[in-house]
C-alpha positions, 0 to 999 in steps of 0.5 A: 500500500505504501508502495502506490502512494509512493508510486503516485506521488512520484508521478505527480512529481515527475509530472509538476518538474515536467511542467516546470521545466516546460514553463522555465523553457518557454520563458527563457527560450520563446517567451521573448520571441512571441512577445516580440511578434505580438508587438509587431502585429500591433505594430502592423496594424497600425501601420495598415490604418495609417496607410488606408488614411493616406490612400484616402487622402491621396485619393482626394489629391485631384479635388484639392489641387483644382480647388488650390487653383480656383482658390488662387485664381480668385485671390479676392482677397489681395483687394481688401488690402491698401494698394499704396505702397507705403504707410504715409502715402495709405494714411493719405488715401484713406484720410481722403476717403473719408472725406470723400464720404462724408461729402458725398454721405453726409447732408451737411452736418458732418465735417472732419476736425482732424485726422492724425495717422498713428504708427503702429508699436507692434510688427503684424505680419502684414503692416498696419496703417491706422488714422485717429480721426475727430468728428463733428457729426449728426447720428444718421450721417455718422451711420452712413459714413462708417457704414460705407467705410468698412463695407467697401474695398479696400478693408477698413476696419473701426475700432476705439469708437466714442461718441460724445453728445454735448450739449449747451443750455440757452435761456430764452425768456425765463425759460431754460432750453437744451439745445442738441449739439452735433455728436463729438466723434473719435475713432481709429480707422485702420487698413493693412498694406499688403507688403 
């Protein structure tokens, strides 16, 4: 009886160090190398997704080379730019077409008080060319006026708007009326020079 049990423990030995040592093979002697290969299927995976991106991109290729080409055959963009060729002479052109707006917007109670360009104290990528200007204007006239100025082309931009309604008080009789003033106006207008 004593001679089974031995027998079977044995086996069961015999059968735990062959397991063992499978394992112990495996780990020193292939573990490593498929490991190493399921990295490389991930790898390839990824590498197959990257590539179905690409083809669908390069199957786009044709569309945008043609829309790059509509695209620069428009250029309605190189309009909005100033067409001078430098800061004085743009500040000029832009302070003459205000005036030239107001002349022709204005019903005879806007008129320009002054107009001081101001150079700009940080590099843009495109220069900047702004011209502070003071007005006297009535509110209708005024709509008109920077309505037209920043709707048309070249681009004019106008920004640091202030409006200011003075008004004076005048006794007739005994009685004291207000009496309304044109709008004291200050703003920036600003275009860019395209070189």
């Amino acid at each position: 009886m004593q001679l089974t049990s031995d027998q079977q423990n044995g086996k069961l030995t015999a059968v735990l160090l062959l397991l063992i040592t499978l394992i112990l093979a495996y780990m020193l002697g292939f573990h490593w190398f498929v490991k190493r290969h399921m990295a490389y299927a991930e790898e390839l995976d990824g590498l197959r997704n990257q590539l179905g991106r690409f083809q669908a991109v390069a199957g786009q290729h044709d569309t945008l080379v043609a829309q790059l080409a509509d695209i620069r055959a428009s250029r309605d963009d190189a309009e909005l730019f100033l067409a001078e060729g430098g800061f004085n002479e743009a500040a000029a052109a832009m302070s003459q077409r205000l005036g030239q707006l107001v002349s022709a917007e204005a019903e005879g109670g806007c008129h320009v008080v002054s107009q001081q360009p101001i150079r700009p104290r940080v590099q843009e990528r495109f220069q900047r060319v702004t011209v502070n200007v003071r007005m006297r204007c009535d509110g209708d006239d005024l709509i008109r006026v920077l309505y037209r100025l920043e709707s048309e082309v070249p681009m004019v931009l106008i920004d640091d708007l202030n409006i200011i309604r003075p008004r004076t008080r005048r006794r007739v009789g005994g009685q004291v009326t207000e009496v309304a003033q044109p709008m004291d106006v200050r703003f920036n207008m600003s275009g860019y020079l395209k070189s």
